[in-house]
MARPANU-627011 format. One record per atom (N, C-alpha, C): atom name; x, y, z; residue in one letter. Coordinates in steps of 0.02 Angstrom, whole numbers, padded with zeros to 5 digits. Layout:
BEGIN
  atom      px      py      pz  res
    CA       X       Y       Z    a
...
***
This chain:
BEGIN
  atom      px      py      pz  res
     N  -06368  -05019  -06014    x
    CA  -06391  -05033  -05946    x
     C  -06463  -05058  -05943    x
     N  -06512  -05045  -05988    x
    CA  -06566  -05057  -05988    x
     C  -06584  -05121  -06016    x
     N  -06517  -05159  -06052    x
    CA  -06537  -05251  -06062    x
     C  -06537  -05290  -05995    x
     N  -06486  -05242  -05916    x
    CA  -06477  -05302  -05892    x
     C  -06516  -05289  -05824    x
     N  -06586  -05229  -05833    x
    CA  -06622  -05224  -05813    x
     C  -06610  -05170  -05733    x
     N  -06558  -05123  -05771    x
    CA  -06554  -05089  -05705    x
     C  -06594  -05039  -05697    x
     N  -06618  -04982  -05641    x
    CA  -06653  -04960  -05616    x
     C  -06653  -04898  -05676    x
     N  -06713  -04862  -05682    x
    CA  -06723  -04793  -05718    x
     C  -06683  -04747  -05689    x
     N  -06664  -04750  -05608    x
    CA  -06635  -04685  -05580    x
     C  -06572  -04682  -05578    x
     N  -06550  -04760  -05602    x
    CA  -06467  -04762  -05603    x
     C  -06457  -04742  -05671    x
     N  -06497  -04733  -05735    x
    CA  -06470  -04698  -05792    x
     C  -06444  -04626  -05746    x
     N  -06397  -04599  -05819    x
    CA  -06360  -04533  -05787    x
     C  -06408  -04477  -05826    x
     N  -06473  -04476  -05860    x
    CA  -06489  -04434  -05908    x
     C  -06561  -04434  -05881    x
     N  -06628  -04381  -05885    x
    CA  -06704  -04393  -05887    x
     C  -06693  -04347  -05946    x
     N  -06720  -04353  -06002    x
    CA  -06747  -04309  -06057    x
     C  -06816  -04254  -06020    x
     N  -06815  -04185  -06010    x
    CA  -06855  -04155  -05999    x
     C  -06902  -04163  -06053    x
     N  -06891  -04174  -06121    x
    CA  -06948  -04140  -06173    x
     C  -06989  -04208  -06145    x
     N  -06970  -04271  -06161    x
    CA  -07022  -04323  -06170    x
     C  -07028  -04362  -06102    x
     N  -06987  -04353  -06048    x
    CA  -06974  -04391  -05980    x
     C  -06958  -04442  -05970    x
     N  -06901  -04467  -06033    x
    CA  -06875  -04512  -06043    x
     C  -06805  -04519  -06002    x
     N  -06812  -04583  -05976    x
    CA  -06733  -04596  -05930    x
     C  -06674  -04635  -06001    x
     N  -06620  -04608  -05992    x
    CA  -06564  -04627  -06051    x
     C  -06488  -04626  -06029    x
     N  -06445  -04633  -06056    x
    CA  -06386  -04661  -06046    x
     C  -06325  -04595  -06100    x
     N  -06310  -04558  -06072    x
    CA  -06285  -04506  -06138    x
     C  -06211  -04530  -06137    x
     N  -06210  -04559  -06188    x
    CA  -06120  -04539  -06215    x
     C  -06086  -04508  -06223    x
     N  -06013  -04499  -06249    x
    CA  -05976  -04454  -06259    x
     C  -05977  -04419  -06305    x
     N  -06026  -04439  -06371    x
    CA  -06032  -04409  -06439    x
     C  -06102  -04355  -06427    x
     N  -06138  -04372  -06396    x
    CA  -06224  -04351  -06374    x
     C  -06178  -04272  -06321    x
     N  -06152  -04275  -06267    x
    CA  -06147  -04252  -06220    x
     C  -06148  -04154  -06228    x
     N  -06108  -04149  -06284    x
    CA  -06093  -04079  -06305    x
     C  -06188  -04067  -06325    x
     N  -06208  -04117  -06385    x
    CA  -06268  -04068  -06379    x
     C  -06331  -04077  -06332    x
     N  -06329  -04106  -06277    x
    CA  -06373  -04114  -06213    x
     C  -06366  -04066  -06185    x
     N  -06285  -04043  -06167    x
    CA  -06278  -03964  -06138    x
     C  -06302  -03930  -06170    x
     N  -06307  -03916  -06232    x
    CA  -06341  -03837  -06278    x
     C  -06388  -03850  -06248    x
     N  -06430  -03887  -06275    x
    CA  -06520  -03892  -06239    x
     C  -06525  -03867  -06184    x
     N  -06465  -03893  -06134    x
    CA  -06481  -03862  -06060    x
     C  -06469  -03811  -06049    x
     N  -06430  -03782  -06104    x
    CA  -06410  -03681  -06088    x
     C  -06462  -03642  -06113    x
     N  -06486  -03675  -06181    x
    CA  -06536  -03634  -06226    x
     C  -06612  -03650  -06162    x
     N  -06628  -03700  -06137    x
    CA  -06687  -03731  -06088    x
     C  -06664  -03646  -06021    x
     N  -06616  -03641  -05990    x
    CA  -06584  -03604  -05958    x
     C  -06596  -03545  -05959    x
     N  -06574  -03508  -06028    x
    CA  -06594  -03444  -06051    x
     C  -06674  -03427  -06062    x
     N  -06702  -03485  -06062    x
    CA  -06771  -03461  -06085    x
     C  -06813  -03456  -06017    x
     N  -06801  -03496  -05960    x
    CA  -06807  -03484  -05901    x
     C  -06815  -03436  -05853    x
     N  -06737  -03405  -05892    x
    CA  -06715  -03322  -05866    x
     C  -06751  -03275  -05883    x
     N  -06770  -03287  -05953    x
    CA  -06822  -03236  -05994    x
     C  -06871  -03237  -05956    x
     N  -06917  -03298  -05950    x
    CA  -06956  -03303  -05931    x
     C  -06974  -03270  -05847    x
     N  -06933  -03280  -05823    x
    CA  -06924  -03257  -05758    x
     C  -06940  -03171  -05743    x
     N  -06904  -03131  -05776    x
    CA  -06903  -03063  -05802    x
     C  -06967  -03051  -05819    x
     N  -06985  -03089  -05897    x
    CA  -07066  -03066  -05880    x
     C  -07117  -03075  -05836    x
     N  -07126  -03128  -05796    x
    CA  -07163  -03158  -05765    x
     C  -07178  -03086  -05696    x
     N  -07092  -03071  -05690    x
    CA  -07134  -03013  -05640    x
     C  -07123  -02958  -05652    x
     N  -07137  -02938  -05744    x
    CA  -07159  -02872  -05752    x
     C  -07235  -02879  -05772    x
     N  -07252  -02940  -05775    x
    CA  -07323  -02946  -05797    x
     C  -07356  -02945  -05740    x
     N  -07332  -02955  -05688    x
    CA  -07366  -02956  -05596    x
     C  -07348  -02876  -05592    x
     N  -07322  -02840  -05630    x
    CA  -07297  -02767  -05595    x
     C  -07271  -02771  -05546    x
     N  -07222  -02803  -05520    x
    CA  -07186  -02805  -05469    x
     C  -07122  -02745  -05484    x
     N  -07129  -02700  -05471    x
    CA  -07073  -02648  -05474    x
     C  -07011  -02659  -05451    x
     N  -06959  -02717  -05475    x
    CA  -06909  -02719  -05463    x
     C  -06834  -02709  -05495    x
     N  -06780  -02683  -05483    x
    CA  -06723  -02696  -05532    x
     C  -06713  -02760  -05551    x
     N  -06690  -02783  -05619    x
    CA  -06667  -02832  -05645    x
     C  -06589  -02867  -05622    x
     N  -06544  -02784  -05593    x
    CA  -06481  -02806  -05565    x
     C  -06499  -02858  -05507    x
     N  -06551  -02824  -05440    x
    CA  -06560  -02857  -05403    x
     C  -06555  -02932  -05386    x
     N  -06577  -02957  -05448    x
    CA  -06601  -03021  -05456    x
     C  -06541  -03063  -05457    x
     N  -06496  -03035  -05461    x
    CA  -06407  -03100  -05477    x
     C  -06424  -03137  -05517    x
     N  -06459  -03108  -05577    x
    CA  -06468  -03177  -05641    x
     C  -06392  -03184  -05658    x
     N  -06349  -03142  -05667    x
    CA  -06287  -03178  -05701    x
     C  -06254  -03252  -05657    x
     N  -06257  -03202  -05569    x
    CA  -06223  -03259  -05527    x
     C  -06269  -03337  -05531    x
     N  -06336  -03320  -05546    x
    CA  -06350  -03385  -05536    x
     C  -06342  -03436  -05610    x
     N  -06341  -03401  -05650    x
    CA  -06320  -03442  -05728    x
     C  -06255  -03475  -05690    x
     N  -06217  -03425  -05675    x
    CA  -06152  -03483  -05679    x
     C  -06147  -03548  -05618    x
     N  -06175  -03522  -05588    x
    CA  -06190  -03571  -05520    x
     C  -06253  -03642  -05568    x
     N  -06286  -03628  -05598    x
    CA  -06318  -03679  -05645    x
     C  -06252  -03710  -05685    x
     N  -06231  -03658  -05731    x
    CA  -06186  -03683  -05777    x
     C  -06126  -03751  -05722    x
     N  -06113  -03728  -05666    x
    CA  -06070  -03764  -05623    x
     C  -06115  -03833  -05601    x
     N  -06178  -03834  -05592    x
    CA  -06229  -03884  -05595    x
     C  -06215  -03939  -05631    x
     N  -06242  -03892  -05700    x
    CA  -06227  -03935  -05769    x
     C  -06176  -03970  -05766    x
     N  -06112  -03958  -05761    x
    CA  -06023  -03965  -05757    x
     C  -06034  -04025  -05716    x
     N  -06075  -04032  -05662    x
    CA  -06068  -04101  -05623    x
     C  -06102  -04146  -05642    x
     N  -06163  -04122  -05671    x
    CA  -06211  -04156  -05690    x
     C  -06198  -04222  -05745    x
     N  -06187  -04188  -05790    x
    CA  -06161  -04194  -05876    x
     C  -06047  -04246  -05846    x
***
């Protein structure tokens, strides 16, 4: 798509690491998702610490981390 000069936003891909716009195939596609689960999980982590390091006294159930993984994971599914 990019010889016949079409737009960056009509690619179907942005690479987070480098902010590159791209075109993913059918061979690429399986490992674009890992990145986006492993990118995902570290998020979650991150999330958890972020407000035990604020001392925010809260349960971890509270939070619906599972419901919202899959509601991402269903993201991804459209996305991809």
């Amino acid at each position: 798509p990019r010889q016949f000069k079409v737009s960056d936003w009509f690619l179907n891909r942005k690479d987070y690491k480098d902010g590159r716009f791209s075109q993913v195939f059918s061979n690429a596609v399986d490992m674009k998702l890992r990145d986006d689960l492993e990118r995902l999980k570290k998020i979650r982590y991150n999330l958890i610490q972020l407000l035990k390091m604020l001392a925010l006294h809260i349960r971890t159930s509270s939070l619906c981390l599972a419901g919202s993984i899959q509601f991402n994971l269903l993201l991804l599914a459209r996305v991809v």
